[in-house]
N, C-alpha and C positions, 0 to 999 in steps of 0.2 A: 354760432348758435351754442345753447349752453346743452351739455352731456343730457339729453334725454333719453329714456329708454322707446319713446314713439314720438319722435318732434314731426315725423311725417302728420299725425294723428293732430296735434297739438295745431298746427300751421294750420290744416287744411281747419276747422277750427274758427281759428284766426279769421282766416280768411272768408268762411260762410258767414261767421258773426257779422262781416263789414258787406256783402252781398245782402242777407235780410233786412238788414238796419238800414240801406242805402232802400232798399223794394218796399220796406214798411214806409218811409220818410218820405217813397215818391208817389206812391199811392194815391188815388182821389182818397181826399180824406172827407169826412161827415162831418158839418155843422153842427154840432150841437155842443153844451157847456159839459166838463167831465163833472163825474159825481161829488168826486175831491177836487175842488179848487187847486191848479197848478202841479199835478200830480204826476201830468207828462215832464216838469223838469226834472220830477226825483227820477222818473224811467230813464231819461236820457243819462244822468250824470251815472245810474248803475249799469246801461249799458256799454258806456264807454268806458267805464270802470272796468269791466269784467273782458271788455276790450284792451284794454294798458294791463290790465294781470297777464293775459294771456302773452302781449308785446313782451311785456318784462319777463317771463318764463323762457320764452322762446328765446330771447336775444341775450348775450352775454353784455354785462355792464359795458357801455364805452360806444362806438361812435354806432355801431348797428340800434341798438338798445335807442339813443337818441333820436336816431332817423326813427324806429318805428315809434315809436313815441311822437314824433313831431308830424308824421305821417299823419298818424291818429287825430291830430287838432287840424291841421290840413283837409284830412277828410271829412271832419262834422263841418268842416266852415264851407267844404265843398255843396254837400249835402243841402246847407241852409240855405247857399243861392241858389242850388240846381230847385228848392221847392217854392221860390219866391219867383224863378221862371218858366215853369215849365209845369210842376204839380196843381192838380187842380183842387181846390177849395183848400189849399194849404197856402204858409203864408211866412217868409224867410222870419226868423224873430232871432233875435240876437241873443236874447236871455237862454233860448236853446241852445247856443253855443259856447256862453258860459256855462251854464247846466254840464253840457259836453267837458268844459275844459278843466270843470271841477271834478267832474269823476274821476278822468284822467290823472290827475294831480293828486288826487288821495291814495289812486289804487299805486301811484308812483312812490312819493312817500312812503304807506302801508308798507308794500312789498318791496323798499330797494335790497333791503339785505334778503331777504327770504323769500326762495324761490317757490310760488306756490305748486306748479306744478311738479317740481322734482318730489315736493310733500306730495303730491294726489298718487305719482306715481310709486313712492315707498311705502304707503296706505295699501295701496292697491297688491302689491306683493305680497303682502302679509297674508 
C-alpha cells in the first residue's frame, strides 16, 4: 500500500463504493427512458473512475496496483451478468462495461504518476 496518512479510511472507501454500485446495479430497476439519452454510460464510466482513483491511491505501482485495477474490470463484468440474471427489469448490456472499462482507463492513465489521495490528504493538513 502506498504511505497514507488513513488508508484505513481510504479502503474502507474503496470498498463501500464497490458494495452500493453492486446494490444500485442489482436493484429492480424502472422502465422508463432517462431524461438524457445514454446518460447512465457517462455514470458508470465516472463511477468506476472515481473507483480506479481510489485503486491507484491505495495501491503502490506494481502487481497490487494491477490486481486492483484488474479486480475493478472483473467486478463491472461481474455486475453485468449478475443483472442480466438475476435483477429485475435490468438487463446485462455490454456498452455498460465498456462505459466501466473507460472510466477505469482514464482515471489509470490521469493518475498513474500522481497520487490523488496523498493530494486530498496534504490539502487536508493544511
Amino acid at each position: 500500500m502506498n504511505s497514507l496518512r488513513w488508508p484505513r479510511l481510504w479502503l474502507a472507501l474503496w470498498l463501500a463504493g464497490m458494495a452500493i454500485g453492486a446494490y444500485l446495479s442489482l436493484r429492480a430497476g424502472v422502465l422508463r427512458e432517462p431524461v438524457i439519452p445514454h446518460v447512465d454510460k457517462l455514470i458508470h464510466a465516472l463511477s468506476y473512475g472515481v473507483l480506479a482513483v481510489l485503486a491507484c491511491g491505495l495501491f503502490a505501482p506494481g502487481l497490487m496496483r494491477t490486481a486492483a485495477v484488474l479486480w475493478l474490470l472483473v467486478f463491472g463484468g461481474l455486475i453485468e451478468l449478475a443483472q442480466g440474471a438475476w435483477a429485475i427489469n435490468r438487463l446485462a448490456d455490454p456498452w455498460d462495461l465498456l462505459a466501466n472499462t473507460c472510466g477505469i482507463m482514464a482515471a489509470v492513465l490521469l493518475f498513474r504518476r500522481r497520487n490523488v489521495l496523498q493530494y486530498i490528504e496534504k490539502r487536508l493538513r493544511k
